[in-house]
LOZAMI-538809 format. One line per 5 residues: number of its first residue (from 1); for each residue x, y, z of C-alpha. Coordinates in steps of 0.001 Angstrom, whole numbers, plus 500000, padded with zeros to 6 digits. Layout:
! LOZAMI-538809
NUM) X Y Z  ...
! end
This chain:
! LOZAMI-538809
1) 464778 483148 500770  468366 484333 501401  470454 482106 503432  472733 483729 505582  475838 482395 507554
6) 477825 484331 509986  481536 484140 509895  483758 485299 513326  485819 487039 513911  486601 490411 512355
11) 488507 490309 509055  492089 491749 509671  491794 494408 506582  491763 498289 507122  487571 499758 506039
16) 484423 498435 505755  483526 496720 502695  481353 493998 500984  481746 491587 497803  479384 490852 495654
21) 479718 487235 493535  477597 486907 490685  476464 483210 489619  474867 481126 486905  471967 479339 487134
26) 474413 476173 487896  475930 478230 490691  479423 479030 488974  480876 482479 489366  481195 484671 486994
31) 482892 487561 488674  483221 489050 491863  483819 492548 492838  484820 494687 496195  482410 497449 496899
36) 483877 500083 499473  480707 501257 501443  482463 504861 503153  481865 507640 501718  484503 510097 500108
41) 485321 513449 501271  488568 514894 501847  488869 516126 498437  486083 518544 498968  486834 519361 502249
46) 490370 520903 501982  488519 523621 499426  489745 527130 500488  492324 525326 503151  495795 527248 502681
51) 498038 525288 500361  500713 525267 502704  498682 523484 505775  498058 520669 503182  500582 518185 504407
56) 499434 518475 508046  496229 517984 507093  495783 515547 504240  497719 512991 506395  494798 512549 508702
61) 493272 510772 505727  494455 507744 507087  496057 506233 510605  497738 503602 508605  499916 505380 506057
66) 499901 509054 507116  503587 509441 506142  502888 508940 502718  500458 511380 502735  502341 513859 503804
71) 505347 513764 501889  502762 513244 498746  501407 516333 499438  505060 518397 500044  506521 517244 497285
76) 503468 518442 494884  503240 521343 496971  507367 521898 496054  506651 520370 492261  504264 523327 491897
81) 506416 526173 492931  509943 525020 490875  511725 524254 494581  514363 521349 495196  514501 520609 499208
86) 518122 520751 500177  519424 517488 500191  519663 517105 503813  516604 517429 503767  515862 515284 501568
91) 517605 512201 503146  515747 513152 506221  512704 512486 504184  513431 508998 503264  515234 508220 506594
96) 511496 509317 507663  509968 506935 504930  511872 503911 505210  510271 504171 509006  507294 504297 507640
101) 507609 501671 505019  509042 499155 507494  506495 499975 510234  503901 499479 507148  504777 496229 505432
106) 505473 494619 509153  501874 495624 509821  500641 494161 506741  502594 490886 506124  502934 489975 509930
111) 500022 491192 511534  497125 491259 509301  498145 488236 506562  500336 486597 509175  497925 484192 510318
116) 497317 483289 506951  500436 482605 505872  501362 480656 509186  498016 478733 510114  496528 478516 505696
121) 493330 479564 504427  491731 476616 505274  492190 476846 509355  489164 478096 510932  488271 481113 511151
126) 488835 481450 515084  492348 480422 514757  493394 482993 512421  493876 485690 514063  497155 487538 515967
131) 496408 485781 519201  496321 482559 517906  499642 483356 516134  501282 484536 519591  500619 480925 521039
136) 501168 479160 518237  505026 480631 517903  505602 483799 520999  508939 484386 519416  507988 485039 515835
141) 505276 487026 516414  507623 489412 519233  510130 489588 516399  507526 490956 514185  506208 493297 516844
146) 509569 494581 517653  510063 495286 513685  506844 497513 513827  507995 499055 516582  511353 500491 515180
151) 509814 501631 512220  507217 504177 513883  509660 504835 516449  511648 506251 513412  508775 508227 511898
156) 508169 509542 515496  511814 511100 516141  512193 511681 512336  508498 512602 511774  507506 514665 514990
161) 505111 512468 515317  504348 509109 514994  501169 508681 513531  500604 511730 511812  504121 513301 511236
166) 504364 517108 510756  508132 517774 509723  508570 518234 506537  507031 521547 504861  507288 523205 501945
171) 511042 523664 500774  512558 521437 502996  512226 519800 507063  511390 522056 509946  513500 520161 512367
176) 516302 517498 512773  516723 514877 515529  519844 515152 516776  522852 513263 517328  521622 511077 519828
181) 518567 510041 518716  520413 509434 514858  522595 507031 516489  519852 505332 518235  517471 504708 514621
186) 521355 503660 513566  521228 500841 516105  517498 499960 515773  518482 499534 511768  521007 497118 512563
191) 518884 494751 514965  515968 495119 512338  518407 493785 510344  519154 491077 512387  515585 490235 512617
196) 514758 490007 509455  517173 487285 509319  515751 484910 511191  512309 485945 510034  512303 485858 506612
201) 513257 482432 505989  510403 481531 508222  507859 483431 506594  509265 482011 503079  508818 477975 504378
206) 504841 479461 505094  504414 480867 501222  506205 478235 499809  503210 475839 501177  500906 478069 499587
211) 501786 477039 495861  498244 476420 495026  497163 479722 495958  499877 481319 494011  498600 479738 490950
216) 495097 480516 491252  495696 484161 491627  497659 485029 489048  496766 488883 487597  496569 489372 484142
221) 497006 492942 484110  500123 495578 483487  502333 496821 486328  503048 500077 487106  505753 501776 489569
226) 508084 504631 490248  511365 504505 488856  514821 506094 488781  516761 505460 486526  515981 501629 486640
231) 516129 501628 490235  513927 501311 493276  512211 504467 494366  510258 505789 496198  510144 509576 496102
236) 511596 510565 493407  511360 509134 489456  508862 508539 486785  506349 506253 486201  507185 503124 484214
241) 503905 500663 482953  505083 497371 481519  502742 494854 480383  502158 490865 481248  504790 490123 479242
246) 507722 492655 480673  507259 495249 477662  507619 498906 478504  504674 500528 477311  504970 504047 478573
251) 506265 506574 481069  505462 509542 482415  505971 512598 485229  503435 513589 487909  503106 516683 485831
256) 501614 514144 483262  499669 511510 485097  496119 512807 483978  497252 512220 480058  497674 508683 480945
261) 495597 507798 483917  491599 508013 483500  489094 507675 486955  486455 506107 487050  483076 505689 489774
266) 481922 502171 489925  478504 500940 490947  477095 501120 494367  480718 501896 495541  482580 504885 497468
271) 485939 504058 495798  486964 504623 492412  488616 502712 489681  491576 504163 487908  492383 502588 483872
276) 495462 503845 481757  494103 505876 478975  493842 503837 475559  491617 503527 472815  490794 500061 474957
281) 491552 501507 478790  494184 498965 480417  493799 497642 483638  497098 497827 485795  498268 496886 489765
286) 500722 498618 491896  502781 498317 494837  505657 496489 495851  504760 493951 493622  504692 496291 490644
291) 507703 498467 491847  509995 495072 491287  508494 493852 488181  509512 497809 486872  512812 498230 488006
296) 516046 496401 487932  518204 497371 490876  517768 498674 494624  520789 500887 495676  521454 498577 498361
301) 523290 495524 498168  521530 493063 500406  518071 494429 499006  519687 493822 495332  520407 490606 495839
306) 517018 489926 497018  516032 491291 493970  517858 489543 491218  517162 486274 493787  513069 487637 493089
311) 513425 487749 489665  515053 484775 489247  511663 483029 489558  510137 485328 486540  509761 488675 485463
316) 507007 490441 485593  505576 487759 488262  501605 488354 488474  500364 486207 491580  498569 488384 493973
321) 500407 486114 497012  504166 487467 495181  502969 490867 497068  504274 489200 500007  507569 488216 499020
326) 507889 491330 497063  507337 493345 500410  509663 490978 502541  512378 492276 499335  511668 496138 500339
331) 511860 495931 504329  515544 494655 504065  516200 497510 501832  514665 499857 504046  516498 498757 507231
336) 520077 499158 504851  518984 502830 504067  518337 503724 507566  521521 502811 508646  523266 504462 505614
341) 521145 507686 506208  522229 507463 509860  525505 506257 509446  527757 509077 507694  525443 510491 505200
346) 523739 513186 507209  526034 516394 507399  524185 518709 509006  523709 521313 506175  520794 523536 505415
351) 517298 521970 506077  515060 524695 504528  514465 526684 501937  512537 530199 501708  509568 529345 499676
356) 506048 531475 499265  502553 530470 498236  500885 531301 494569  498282 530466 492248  499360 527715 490065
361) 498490 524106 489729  500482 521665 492380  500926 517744 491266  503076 514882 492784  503487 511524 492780
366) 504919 508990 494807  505228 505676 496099  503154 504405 499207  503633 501188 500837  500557 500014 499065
371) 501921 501801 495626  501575 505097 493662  499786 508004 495364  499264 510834 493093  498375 514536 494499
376) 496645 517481 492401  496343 520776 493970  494818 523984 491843  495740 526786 494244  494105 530126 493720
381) 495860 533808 493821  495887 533835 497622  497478 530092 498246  493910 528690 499077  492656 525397 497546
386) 490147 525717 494588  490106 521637 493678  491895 519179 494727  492368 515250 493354  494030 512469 495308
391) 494850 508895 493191  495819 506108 496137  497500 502904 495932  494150 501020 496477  492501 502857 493827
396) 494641 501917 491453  495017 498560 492069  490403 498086 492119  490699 495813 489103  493221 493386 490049
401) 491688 493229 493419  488419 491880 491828  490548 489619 489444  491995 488260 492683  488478 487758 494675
406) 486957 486689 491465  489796 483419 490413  489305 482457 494623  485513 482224 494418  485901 480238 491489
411) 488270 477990 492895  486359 477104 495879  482938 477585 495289  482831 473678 493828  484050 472531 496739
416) 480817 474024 498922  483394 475330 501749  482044 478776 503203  484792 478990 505505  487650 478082 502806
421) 486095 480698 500347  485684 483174 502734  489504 482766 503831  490675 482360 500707  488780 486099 499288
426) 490250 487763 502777  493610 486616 502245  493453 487691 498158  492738 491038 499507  494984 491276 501760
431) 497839 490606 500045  497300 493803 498077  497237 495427 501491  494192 497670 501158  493571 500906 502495
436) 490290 501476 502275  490069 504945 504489  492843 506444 501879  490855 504926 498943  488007 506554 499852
441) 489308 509256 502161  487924 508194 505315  488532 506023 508299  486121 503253 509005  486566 499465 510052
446) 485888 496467 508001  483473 493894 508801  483375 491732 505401  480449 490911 503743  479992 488336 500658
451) 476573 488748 498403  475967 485868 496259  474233 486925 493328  472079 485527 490613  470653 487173 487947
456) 470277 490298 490197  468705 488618 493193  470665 487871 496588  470536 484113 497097  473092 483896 499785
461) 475237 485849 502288  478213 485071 504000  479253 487774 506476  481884 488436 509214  480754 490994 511655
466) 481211 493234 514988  479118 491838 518016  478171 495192 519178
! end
């Protein structure tokens, strides 16, 4: 008979999911894998929706990175038709997105892996949670608050909105905040700034102590990330994949991704895997992680610095806890571009261009917080949807997730500690920073469930759950 052991509280990761282990008849794992138990559905649901309502409507995908969704979706929408945004549009666009990004990887690092990296994987699970992190250090955790705050405050006057922004369309933005409210994002740049500061060298004492963790979780897979040029970004460029051991392997545009990328639906889950396309498919990550191991320069000195300073301790770097760091890199960078944006480089020029509907195919490709987002649009005569294909971060990064999950079990299933195994899988996940409602194009919470497997058969379950 199954044993089963219930784990509180809620895991801190965006979905509902389960993992399955799989054992040998001496009880050591042999892999583990994430199944994503929502069901897909936005990609058949926009069919016949006017191309141009697309990036109002795609963003509801997701609560937790709508922005990206959005500007995904313009920019394959603008791809499509031949159109460059003006370019004051186009810095209103990132001013939007480095909002987005810093409200983003605050959420992520500070909120949801926070009290891992501040109270450890082995704490109990009561302790490691938000609250717990509030009375363990008030300060710290309203400094990280505060840094989530600015950033959707910036999407909201930027975005129209702040969860699900709505200004920029087709050919360029629809509206501009004005003076004012620019000088106000200025000033919330420059105390981000100033929090980051005293927050980062915090957070870095907290993941040096994790060493051990860092070791077990090394990925040995290829990275992948936009690039421009050999630097940083995040709307514009051309994918770069370089393998374990730093080599470029390819490149390509969003008009190419489908020559290179190949989907795949894995067993008894809602979420795909995506492979690159090879006589033997290669499995790849993305994200922040990725984006540094692929590029060589931010265009931002204090983010630059942080960069060389990153890859200083090895290039590519492959531990699934460097996704931290490599985030903590990107939120200094994004503070320094919204005060550039704000600061001079705005001139108040033309924000839109004329642009029309047609039949045609629509493709784009971007960077999310979480990594690359690709959109596909086949539009019909009218400018109505006939099929439409979404690649998210989380998709992409399915078999380095499991690589993750699968070296934690291993480490700590000898040691017959639930609650250190069960930590120890959360906290692997999170560091990729999941999305599980854009993975699967849903929204849904995520109670965790483990399913430890032998030779087909549950023998044990490990849960954490909702008391309804």
């Amino acid at each position: 008979m199954g044993q089963t052991i219930v784990v509180d509280p809620v895991t801190r990761v965006e979905g509902h999911a389960k993992i399955l282990l799989d054992v040998d008849d001496n009880g050591n794992v042999q892999n583990a894998h994430l199944q994503v138990m929502e069901i897909r559905g936005f990609e058949k649901l926009v069919e016949k929706m006017e191309l141009f309502k697309m990036p109002q409507f795609i963003a509801r995908i997701c609560g937790v990175c709508p922005a990206a969704q959005h500007l995904a979706s313009v920019i394959a929408i603008e791809n499509g038709l031949g159109v460059t945004a003006p370019e004051e549009a186009r810095l209103l666009r990132e001013l939007l997105y480095m909002g987005h990004m810093l409200h983003s990887h605050t959420l992520s690092t500070f909120l949801l892996a926070g009290p891992d990296i501040v109270m450890g994987i082995d704490a109990k699970a009561e302790q490691r949670n938000i609250f717990s992190l509030l009375n363990l250090d008030a300060e710290l955790a309203k400094k990280m608050l505060r840094l989530r705050s600015i950033g959707q405050r910036t999407v909201e006057i930027v975005g129209g909105r702040g969860v699900h922004p709505v200004a920029a369309v087709p050919g360029g933005m629809a509206a501009r905040p004005d003076k004012e409210k620019l000088n106000q994002i200025a000033g919330w740049g420059k105390e981000a700034m100033g929090l980051l500061d005293e927050v980062l060298p915090q957070v870095g004492e907290h993941l040096a102590a994790l060493e051990e963790f860092r070791r077990v979780t090394i990925l040995p897979s290829h990275s992948m990330g936009l690039s421009k040029e050999g630097v940083v970004s995040f709307l514009e460029g051309e994918a770069l994949v370089i393998n374990a051991c730093g080599e470029l392997e390819r490149r390509f545009s969003a008009a190419d991704y489908a020559d290179h990328l190949i989907e795949h639906v894995m067993p008894a889950s809602y979420m795909k895997s995506v492979h690159i396309r090879s006589p033997r498919e290669i499995s790849y990550f993305v994200g922040p992680l990725a984006r540094l191991n692929v590029n060589n320069f931010f265009c931002t000195p204090r983010a630059n610095a942080a960069l060389q300073k990153f890859h200083i301790k090895g290039r590519p770097r492959l531990s699934a806890l460097d996704f931290i760091e490599a985030r903590l890199v990107e939120m200094v960078h994004c503070v320094e571009r919204m005060v550039e944006i704000t600061g001079g480089e705005l001139s108040g020029g033309v924000l839109r261009v004329s642009v029309a509907p047609k039949a045609g195919r629509y493709r784009g490709m971007i960077e999310s917080p979480r990594g690359m987002l690709m959109h596909d649009y086949t539009a019909d005569a009218q400018g109505r949807i006939k099929e439409a294909n979404l690649i998210v971060a989380t998709q992409n990064n399915y078999d380095a997730i499991d690589s993750a999950i699968t070296a934690v079990a291993r480490h700590f299933m000898p040691m017959k500690n639930d609650n250190q195994m069960m930590n120890g899988m959360e906290f692997a996940l999170r560091c990729f920073d999941p999305c599980l409602s854009c993975a699967t194009h849903t929204a849904g919470r995520m109670p965790m469930e483990v399913l430890i497997c032998h030779e087909g058969e549950v023998v044990r379950t490990l849960s954490r759950r909702f008391e309804e």
